[in-house]
C-alpha positions in Angstrom: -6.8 -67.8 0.2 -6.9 -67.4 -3.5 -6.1 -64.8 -5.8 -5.0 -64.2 -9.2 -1.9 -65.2 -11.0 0.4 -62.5 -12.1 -0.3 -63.2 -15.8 -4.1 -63.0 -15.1 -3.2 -59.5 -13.3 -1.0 -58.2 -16.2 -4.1 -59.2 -18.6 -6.5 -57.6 -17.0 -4.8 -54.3 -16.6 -3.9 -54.3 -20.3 -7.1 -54.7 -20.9 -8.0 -51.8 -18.8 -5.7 -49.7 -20.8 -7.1 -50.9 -24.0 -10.7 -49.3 -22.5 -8.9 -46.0 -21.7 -7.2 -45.2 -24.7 -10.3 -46.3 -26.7 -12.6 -43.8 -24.3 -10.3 -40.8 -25.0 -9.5 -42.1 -28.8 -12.9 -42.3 -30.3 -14.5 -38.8 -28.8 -12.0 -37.5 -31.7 -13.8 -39.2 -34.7 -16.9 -38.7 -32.7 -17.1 -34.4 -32.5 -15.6 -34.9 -36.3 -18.8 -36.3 -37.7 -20.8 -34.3 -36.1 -19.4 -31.1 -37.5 -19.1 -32.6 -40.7 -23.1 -32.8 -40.5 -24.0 -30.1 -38.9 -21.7 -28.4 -41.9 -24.3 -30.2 -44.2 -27.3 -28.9 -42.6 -25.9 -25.7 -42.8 -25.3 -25.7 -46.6 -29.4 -27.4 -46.8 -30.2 -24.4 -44.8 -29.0 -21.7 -47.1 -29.9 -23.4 -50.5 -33.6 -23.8 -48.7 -33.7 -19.9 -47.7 -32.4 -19.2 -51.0 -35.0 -21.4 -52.7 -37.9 -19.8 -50.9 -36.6 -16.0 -51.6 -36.4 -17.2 -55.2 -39.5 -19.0 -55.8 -41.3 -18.3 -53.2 -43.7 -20.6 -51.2 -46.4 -21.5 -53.9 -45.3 -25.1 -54.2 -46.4 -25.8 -49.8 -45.4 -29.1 -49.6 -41.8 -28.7 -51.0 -41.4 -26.3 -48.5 -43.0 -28.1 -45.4 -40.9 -31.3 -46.7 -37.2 -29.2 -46.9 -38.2 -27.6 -43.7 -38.6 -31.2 -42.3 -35.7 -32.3 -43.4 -33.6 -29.4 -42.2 -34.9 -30.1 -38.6 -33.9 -33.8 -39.1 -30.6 -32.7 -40.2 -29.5 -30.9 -37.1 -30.2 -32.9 -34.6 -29.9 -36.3 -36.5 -26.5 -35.9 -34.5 -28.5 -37.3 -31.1 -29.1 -40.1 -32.9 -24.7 -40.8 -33.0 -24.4 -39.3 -29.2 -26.6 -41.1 -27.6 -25.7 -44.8 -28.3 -21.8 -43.5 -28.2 -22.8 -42.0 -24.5 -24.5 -45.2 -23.5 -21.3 -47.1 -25.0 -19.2 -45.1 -22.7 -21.2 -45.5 -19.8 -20.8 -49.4 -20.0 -17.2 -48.8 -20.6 -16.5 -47.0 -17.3 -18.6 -49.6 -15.7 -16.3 -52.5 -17.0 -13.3 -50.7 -15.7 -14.7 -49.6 -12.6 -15.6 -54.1 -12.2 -12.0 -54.6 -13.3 -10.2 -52.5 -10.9 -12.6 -53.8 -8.1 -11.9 -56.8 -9.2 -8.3 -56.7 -8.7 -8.5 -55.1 -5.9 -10.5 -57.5 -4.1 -9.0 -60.8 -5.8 -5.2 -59.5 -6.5 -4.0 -56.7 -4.6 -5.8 -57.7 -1.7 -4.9 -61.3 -1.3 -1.1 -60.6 -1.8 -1.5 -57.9 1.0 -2.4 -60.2 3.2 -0.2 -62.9 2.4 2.9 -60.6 2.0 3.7 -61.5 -1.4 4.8 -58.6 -3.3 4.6 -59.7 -6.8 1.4 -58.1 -7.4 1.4 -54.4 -6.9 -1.4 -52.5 -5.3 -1.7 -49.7 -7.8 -5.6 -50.1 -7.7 -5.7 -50.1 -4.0 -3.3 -47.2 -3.4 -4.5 -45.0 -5.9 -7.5 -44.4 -4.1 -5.6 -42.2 -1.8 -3.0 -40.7 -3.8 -5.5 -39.4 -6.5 -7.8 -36.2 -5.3 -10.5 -35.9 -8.3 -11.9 -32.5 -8.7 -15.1 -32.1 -8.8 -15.2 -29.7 -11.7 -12.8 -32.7 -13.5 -16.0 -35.4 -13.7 -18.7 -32.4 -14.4 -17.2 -32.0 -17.9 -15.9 -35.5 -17.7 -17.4 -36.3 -21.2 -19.4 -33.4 -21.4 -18.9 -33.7 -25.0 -22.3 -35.7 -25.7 -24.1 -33.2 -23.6 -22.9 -30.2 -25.3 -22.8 -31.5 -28.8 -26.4 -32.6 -27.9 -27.5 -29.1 -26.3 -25.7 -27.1 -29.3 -27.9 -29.9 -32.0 -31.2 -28.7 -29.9 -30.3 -25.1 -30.2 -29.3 -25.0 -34.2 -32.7 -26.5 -34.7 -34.7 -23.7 -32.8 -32.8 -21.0 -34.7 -34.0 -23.0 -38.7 -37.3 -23.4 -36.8 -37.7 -19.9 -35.9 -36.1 -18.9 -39.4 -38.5 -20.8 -41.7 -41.5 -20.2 -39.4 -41.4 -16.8 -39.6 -40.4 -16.2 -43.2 -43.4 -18.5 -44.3 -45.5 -16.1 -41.8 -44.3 -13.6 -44.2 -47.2 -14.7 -46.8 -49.0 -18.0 -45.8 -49.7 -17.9 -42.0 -51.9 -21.3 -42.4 -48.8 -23.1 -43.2 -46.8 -22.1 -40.7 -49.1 -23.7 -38.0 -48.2 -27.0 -39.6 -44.5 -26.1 -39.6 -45.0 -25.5 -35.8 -46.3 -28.8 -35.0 -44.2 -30.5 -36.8 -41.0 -28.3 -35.2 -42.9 -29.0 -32.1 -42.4 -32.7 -32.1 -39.0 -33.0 -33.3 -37.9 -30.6 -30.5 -39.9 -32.8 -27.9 -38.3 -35.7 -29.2 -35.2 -34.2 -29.4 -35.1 -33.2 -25.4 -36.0 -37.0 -24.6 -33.1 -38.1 -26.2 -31.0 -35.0 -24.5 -32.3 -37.0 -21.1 -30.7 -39.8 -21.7 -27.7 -38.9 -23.1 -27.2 -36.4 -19.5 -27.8 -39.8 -17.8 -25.1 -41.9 -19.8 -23.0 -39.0 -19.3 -22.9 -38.3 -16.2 -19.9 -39.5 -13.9 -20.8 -37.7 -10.6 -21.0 -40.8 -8.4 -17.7 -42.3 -9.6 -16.8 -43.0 -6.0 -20.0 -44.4 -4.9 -20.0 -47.0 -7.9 -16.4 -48.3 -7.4 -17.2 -48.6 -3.4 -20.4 -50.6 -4.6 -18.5 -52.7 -6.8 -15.9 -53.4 -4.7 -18.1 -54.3 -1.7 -20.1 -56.5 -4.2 -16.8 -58.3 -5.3 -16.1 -58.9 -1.2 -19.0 -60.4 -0.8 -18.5 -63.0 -3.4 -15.6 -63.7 -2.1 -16.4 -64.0 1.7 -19.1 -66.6 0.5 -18.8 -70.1 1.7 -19.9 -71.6 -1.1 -17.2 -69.7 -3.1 -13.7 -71.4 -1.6 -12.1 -68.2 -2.0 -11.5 -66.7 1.7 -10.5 -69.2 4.1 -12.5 -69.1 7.4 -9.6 -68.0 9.6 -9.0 -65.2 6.9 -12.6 -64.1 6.9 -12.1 -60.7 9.2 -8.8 -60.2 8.0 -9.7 -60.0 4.7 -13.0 -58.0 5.6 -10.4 -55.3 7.5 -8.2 -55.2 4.5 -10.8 -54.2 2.2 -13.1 -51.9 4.6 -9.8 -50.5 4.9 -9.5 -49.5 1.2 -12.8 -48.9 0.7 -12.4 -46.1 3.6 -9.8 -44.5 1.6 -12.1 -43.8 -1.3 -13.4 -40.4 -0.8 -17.0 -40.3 -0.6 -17.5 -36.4 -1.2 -15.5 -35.3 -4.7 -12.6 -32.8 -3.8 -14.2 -29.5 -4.8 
């Protein structure tokens, strides 16, 4: 049967931790520029409220264009989380391929064979590790939140500069609406997706997936990986590990 090298092995776990130092690293630089723009907005916001109080609203499409841009402002942070979320997403995925991956054409191999210089820390983690189920909720919950927190910021300028332009020119503030309207609409698609690219709940069914698809490769004739004769020990082996991946998350 054939299986990876050791210095194949040692390369792709290095690369693994490479992925997970990266995931954890960049979430840092991540939350920092968004609070360095919503700190922006924030200044926009009071020199615009200050500007109106001043001036008034005689000059409408100064107004309707800073009130536009204030909206913008607070949740152009979707447009950062989203495409980061997405990013993440296919990160986890390449682990989760690379740990089935050794699993299936490392760890298992040398199991069967009784070599012991590959270790099985892919394989025997599965049963050593309980994850909690309140772990992978807020398991990069960070795009979410920052997301939800962007949504909210823009309801509060929307209802601030709607209802001060009420104060005098109710006409105008229809347009405001519509305009508020469709950034928030927009703004909750984008929300969507960055839940979906977020969300780690079926960690365990993805990996068993994986791992099962990885099998199958290598069960394939037309591969000249598994030997006949090795065909249902090597199909034990890895039902065997698979079985030890907890379908329900520890709660």
């Amino acid at each position: 049967m054939k299986k990876l090298d050791v210095k194949e092995y040692n390369s792709l776990k290095n690369e693994m931790n490479s992925r997970i130092q990266l995931m954890y690293s960049h979430n840092i630089g991540l939350t920092t520029s968004v609070f360095a723009i919503w700190a922006i907005a924030a200044l926009f916001w009071s020199n615009y409220l200050e500007f109106i109080l001043e001036r008034g609203i005689s000059e409408e499409h100064i107004i309707i264009g800073g009130a536009v841009i204030l909206g913008i402002l607070f949740v152009s942070p979707l447009a950062i989380l989203l495409p980061f979320s997405a990013r993440n997403k296919d990160n986890i995925g390449q682990m989760l391929s690379m740990a089935a991956y050794l699993i299936v054409f490392a760890e298992t191999p040398s199991r069967i064979s009784g070599e012991k210089d590959i270790c099985g820390w892919e394989s025997f983690q599965n049963k050593t590790i309980n994850r909690d189920k309140k772990v992978l909720i807020f398991f990069n919950s960070e795009y979410l939140l920052l997301s939800i927190i962007s949504i909210i910021l823009l309801f509060c300028s929307a209802v601030s500069c709607i209802s001060l332009y009420c104060l005098t020119k109710g006409a105008f503030s229809v347009c405001l609406l519509m305009i508020y309207l469709t950034i928030f609409i927009a703004s909750v698609c984008v929300l969507c997706l960055t839940f979906y690219f977020s969300d780690n709940r079926k960690f365990n069914q993805e990996k068993i997936k994986v791992i099962n698809n990885y099998a199958n490769q290598a069960m394939d004739p037309n591969n000249y990986i598994v030997e006949e004769n090795e065909l249902e020990l090597f199909k034990c082996e890895v039902e065997k590990i698979i079985s030890e991946i907890p379908n329900t998350i520890k709660k």
